[in-house]
C-alpha positions in Angstrom: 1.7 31.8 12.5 -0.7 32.5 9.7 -3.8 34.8 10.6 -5.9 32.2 9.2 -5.1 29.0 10.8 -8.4 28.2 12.8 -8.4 27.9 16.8 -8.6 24.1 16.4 -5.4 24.2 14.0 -3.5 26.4 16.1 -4.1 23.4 18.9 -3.1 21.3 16.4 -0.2 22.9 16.1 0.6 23.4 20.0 -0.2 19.6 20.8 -0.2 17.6 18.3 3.2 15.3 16.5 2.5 14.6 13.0 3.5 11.4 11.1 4.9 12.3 7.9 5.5 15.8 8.4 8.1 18.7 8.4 7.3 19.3 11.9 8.7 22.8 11.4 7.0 23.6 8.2 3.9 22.5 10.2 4.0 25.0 12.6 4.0 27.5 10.6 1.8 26.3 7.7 -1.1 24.3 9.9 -2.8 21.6 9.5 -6.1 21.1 6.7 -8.6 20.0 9.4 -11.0 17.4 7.6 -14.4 17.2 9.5 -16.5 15.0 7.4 -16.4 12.5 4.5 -19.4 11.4 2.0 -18.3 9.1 -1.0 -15.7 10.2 -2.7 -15.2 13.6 -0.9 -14.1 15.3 2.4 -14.8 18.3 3.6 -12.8 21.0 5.4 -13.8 23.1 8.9 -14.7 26.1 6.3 -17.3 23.8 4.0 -14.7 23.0 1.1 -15.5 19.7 -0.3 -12.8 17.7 -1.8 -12.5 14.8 -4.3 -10.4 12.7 -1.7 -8.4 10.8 -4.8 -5.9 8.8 -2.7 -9.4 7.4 -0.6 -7.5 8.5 2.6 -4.2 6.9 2.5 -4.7 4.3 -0.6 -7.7 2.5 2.0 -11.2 4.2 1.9 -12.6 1.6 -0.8 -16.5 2.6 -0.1 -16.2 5.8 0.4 -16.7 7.9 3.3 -20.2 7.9 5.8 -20.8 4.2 4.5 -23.7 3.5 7.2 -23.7 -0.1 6.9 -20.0 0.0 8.1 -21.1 2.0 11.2 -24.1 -0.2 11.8 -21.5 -3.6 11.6 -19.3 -1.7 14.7 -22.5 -0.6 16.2 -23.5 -3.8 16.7 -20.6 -5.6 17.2 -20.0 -3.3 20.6 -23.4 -4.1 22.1 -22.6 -7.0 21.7 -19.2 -8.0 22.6 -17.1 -4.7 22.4 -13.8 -6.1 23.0 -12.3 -10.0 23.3 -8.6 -11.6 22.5 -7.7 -14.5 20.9 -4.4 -15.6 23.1 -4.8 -18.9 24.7 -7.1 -21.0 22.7 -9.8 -18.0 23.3 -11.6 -17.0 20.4 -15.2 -15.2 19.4 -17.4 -15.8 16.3 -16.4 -12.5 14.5 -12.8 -13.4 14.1 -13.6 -17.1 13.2 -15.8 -15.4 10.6 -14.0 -13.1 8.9 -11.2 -15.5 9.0 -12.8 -18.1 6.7 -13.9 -15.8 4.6 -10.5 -14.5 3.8 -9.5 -18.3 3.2 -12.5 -18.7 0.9 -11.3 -15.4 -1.1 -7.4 -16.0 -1.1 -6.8 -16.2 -4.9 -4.4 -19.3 -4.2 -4.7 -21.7 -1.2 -4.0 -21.0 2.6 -3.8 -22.5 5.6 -4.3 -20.0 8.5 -5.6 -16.1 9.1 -3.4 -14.3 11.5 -4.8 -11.0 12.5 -2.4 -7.6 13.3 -3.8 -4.1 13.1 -1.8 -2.6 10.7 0.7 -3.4 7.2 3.3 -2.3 9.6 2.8 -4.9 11.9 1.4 -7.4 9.7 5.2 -7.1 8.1 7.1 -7.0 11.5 5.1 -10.4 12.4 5.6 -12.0 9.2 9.7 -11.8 9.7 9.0 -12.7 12.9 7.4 -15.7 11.7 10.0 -16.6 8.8 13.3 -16.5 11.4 10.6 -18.8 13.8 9.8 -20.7 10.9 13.5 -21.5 9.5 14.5 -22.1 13.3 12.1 -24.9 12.9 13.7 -26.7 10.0 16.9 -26.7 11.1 17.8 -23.7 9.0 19.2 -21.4 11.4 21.1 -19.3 8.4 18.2 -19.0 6.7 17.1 -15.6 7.9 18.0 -13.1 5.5 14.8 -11.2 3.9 14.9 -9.5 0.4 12.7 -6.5 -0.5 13.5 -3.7 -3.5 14.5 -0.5 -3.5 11.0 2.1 -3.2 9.6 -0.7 -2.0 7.3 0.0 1.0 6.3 -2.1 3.5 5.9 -0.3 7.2 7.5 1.9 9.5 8.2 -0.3 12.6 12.2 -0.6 13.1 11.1 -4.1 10.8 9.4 -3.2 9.0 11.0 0.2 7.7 13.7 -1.9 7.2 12.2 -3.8 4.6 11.0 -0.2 2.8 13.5 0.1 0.1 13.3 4.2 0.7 16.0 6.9 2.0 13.3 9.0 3.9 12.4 5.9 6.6 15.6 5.1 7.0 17.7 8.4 7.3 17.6 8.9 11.1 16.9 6.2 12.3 20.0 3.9 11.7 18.1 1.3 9.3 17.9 -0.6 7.6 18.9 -3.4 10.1 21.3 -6.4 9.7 19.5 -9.4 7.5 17.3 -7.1 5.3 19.0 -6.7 1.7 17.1 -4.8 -1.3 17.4 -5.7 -5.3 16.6 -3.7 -8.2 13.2 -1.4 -8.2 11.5 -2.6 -11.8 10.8 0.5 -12.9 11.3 0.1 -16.8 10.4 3.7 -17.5 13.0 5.1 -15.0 15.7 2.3 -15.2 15.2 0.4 -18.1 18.3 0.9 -20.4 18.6 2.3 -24.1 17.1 -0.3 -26.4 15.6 -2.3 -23.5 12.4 -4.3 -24.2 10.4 -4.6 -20.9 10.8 -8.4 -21.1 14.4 -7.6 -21.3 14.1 -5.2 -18.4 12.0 -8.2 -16.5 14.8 -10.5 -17.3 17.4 -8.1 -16.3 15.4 -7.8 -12.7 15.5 -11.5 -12.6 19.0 -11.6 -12.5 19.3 -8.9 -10.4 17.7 -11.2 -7.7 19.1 -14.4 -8.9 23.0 -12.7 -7.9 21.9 -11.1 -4.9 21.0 -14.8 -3.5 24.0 -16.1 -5.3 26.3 -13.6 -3.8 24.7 -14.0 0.2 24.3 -18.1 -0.5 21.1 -19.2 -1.2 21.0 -21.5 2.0 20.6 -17.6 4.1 18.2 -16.4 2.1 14.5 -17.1 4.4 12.0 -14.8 1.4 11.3 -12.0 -1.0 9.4 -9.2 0.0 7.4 -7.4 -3.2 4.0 -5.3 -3.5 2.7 -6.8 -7.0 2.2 -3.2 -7.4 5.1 -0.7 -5.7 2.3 2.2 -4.4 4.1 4.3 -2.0 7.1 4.4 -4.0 5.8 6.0 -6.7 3.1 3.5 -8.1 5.4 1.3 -9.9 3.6 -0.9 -12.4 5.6 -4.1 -13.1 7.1 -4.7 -16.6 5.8 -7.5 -18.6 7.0 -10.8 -17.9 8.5 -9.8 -14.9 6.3 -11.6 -12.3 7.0 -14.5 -14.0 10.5 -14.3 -14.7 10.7 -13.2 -10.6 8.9 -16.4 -9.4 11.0 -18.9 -11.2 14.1 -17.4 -9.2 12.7 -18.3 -6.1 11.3 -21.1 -7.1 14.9 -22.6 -8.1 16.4 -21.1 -4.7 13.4 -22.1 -2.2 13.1 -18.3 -1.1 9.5 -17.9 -0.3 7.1 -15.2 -2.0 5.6 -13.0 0.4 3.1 -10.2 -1.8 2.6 -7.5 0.3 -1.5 -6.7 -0.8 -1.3 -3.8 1.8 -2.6 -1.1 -0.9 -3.5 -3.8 -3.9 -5.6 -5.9 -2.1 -9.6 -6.2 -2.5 -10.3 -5.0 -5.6 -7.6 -1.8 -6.6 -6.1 -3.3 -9.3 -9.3 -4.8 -11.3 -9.4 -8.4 -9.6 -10.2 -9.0 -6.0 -6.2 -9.4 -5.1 -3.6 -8.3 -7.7 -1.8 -11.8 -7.1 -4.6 -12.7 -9.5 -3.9 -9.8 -11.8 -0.2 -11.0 -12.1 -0.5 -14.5 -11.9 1.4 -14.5 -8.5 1.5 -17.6 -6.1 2.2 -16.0 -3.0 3.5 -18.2 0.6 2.2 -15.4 2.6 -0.1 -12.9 1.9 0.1 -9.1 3.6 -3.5 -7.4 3.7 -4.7 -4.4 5.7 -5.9 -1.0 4.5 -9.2 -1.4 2.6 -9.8 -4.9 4.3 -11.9 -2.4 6.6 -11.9 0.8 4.1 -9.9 2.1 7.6 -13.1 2.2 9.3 -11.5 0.1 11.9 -7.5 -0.4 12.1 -7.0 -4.0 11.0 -4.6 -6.0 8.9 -4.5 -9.9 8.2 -1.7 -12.4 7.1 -2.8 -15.1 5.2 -0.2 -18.1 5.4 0.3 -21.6 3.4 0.4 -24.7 4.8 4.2 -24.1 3.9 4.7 -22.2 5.8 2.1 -22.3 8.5 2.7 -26.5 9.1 7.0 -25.7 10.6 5.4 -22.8 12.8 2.9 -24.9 14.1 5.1 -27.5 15.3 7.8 -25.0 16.7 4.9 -23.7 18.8 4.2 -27.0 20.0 7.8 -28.0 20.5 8.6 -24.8 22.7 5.1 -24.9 24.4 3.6 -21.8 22.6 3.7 -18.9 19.8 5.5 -16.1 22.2 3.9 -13.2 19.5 0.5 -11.5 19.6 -1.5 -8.0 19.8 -3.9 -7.0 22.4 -6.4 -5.7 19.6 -5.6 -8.3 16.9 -8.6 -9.5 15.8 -10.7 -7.1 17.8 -14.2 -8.2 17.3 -15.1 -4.6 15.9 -12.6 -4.3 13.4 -13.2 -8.1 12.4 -16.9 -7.5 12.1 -16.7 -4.2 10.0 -13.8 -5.9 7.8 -16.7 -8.3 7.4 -19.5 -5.8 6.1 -16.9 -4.2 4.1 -15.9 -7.7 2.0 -19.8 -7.6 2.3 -20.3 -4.4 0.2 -17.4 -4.8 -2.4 -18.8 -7.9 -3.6 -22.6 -7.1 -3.6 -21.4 -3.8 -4.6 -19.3 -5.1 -7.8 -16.3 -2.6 -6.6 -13.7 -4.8 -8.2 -15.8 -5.0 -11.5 -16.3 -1.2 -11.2 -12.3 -1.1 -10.1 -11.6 -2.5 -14.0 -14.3 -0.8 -15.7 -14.1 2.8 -14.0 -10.6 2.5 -13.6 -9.7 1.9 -17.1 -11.8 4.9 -17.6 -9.5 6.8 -15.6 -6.1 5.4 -17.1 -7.3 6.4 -20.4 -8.0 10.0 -19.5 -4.5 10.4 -17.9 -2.9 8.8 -20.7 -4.3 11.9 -22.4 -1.9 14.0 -20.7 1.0 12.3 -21.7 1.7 15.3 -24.2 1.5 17.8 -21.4 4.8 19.5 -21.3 5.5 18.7 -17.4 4.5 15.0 -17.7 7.0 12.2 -18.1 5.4 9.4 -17.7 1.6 8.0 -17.2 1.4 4.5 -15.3 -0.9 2.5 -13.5 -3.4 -0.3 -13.7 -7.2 -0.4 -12.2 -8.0 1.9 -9.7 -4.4 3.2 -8.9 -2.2 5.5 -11.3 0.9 7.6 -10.7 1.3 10.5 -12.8 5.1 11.6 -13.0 6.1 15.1 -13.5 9.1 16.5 -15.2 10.1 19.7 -16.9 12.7 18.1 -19.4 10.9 15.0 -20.9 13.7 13.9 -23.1 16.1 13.9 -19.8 13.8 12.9 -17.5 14.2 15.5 -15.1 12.3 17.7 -13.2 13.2 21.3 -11.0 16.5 21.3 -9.0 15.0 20.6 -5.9 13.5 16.7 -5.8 9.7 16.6 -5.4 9.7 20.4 -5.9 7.4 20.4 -9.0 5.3 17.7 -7.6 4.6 19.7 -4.7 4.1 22.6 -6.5 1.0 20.9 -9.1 -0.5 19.0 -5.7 -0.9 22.5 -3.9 -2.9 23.3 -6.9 -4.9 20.9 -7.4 -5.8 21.1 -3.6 -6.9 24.6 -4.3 -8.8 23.0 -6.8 -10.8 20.8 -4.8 -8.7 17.4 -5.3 -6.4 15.9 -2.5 -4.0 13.6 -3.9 -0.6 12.8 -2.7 3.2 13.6 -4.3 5.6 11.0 -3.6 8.6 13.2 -5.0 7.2 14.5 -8.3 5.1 11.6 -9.1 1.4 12.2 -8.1 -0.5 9.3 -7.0 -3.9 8.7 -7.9 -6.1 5.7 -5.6 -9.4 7.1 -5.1 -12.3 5.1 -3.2 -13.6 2.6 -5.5 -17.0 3.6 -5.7 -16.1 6.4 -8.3 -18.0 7.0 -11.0 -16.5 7.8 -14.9 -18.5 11.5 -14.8 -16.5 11.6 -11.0 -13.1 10.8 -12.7 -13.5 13.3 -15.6 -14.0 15.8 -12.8 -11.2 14.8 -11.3 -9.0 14.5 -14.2 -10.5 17.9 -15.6 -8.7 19.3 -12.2 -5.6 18.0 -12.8 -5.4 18.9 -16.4 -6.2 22.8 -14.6 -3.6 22.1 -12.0 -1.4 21.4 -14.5 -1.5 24.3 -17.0 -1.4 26.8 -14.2 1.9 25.5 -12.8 3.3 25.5 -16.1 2.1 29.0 -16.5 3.7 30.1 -13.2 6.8 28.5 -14.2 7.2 30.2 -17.7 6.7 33.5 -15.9 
């Protein structure tokens, strides 16, 4: 064990499991112990502040320390500090919040079902679909598409919707009725002499002979983040939305955009449905619905497909699925004063504005030696690294270089995120443009130095 890992980390390391982690790696390395946030930046138990540019984990959309938030929980616990909403009980915070996510909802909905997380937001919405085609007589019609580096949760569900080899190694997923199509990743898949609309139609098909191939009478819904964030912030080629929809239009597969990390303002509009024209049967929010303040997460359903669930439930006597803390009145009401502050705020305005600020400064390092490709949209960017542009190729070892540039730039004063060597970018909407040249500025620093250390 290192001589500097703190008393606190070294309990860290004797008592606590880590999601995400090399458990063995850990115990050795130690944990960064975070003990306070302000805006855009954390700080460590030694007094280094940090740009936090992932705002957390894709979520902290006002920042950190936001008082009115802890004024909303404050008050919500003298007043009624816990409640549920299983059998016909319900309390005003819930009903609240609730019709204002209907109000917001960029195409119409029926119904609000609260969860606390994306995870189980996902795990109840295939829940809901099997319950759902049960209802119409479909009884076949229970296979679930999602794409490969897709990301959708971590419950045995859930995980099996994530298109990606790391949740599923282990842990003997993906399970039986989950299937995955194409990732649209033009840069990374699309073929020589490719347009993007031919990449989009391409992915189209893609889908179209997956269904084809399982029947289309098995096939319950498609799975997609409008934007792909943990799988390396995969921006969607033109005209693929489109070209997506009309396939399950023809097939009746229903939509279900997982809004988990786009949602409330990261892409530039309040719900990147809106920013790709996407008409979604079910809608997955959690995340910076409460800027993680407060673990909540929401599905927002159509009368499509709320209306067959509705009169399962009433055929069978009841909805046999719920959460203890779903819809907890303090992580509704601070949900609440967070909507509250993006919109008074103008955080999705500032999301375009700011964040096209942002693209524009890292599609200045596009010439940089050890970057491949610049991508994003809004508030949200990945950045990936290679060492071989014309290959597309980076060190021998997978996320090795990626992990290499994000060390630095945490040296540097800027905690971001490599998802293999891509670095992802999705800090707290409240930045500012002189707060992303800073931030940019580091990474141009973190950049250079790594190269430097690899040409010696």
């Amino acid at each position: 064990m290192s001589n500097s890992i703190s008393q606190q980390g070294s309990d860290d390391i004797a008592f606590h499991m880590h999601p995400y982690t090399n458990a063995i790696t850990h115990a050795s390395q130690g944990p960064l112990v975070i003990t306070r946030g302000d805006g855009i930046y954390v700080e460590d138990e030694n007094g280094k502040k940090y740009i936090e540019a992932m705002a957390g984990l894709w979520s902290v959309a006002v920042g950190f320390s936001e008082q009115r938030l802890v004024d909303a929980a404050m008050r919500q616990m003298q007043t009624l500090p816990f409640y549920h909403l299983f059998t016909h009980k319900t309390h005003e915070a819930a009903v609240r919040f609730a019709k204002t996510l209907i109000d917001l909802a960029p195409v119409p909905m029926s119904k609000v079902f609260f969860t606390n997380s994306g995870s189980e937001a996902n795990d109840t919405v295939m829940k809901l679909l099997w319950y759902r085609s049960n209802a119409l007589g479909q009884p076949n019609k229970k296979k679930l598409i999602a794409r490969h580096k897709g990301y959708h949760g971590v419950t045995i569900a859930s995980a099996s919707l994530t298109g990606l080899p790391g949740n599923h190694k282990g842990f003997d997923l993906p399970i039986e009725r989950v299937l995955h199509t194409t990732c649209p990743h033009y840069w990374r898949e699309g073929k020589d002499g490719e347009t993007e609309e031919d990449f989009a139609t391409r992915m189209a098909a893609d889908l179209e002979a997956l269904i084809q191939k399982e029947g289309p009478d098995t096939i319950a819904a498609f799975f997609a983040e409008p934007v792909m964030g943990a799988g390396g912030v995969i921006v969607p080629p033109k005209t693929y939305w489109e070209k997506i929809q009309a396939v399950l239009n023809k097939y009746d597969v229903l939509l279900v955009a997982d809004e988990v990390i786009c949602g409330f303002g990261r892409t530039g509009k309040m719900f990147a449905s809106e920013t790709y024209d996407i008409k979604p049967d079910v809608m997955v929010l959690s995340k910076q619905i409460s800027s993680s303040y407060q673990p909540l997460s929401a599905i927002l359903l159509n009368s499509r497909m709320f209306d067959p669930i509705a009169d399962e439930s009433n055929k069978l006597g009841v909805l046999g699925h719920g959460f203890t803390a779903g819809g907890h009145p303090v992580a509704v009401a601070v949900g609440q004063e967070n909507v509250n502050i993006i919109r008074e705020r103008n955080l999705v305005q500032n999301a375009a504005v700011t964040g096209a600020h942002l693209q524009q400064r890292l599609a200045g390092l596009s010439d940089h030696p050890l970057v491949g490709e610049v991508r994003g949209v809004g508030l949200i960017a990945g950045l990936e690294l290679v060492t071989d542009k014309a290959a597309k190729t980076a060190l021998a070892s997978p996320g090795q270089l990626g992990t290499a540039v994000g060390r630095k730039l945490q040296e540097l004063g800027v905690i971001t995120r490599n998802i293999g060597d891509t670095l992802a970018f999705c800090p707290p909407l409240i930045i500012n443009a002189e707060q992303v040249d800073t931030l940019v500025d580091a990474v141009t620093q973190a950049l250079d130095a790594t190269q430097q250390s690899l040409r010696s």
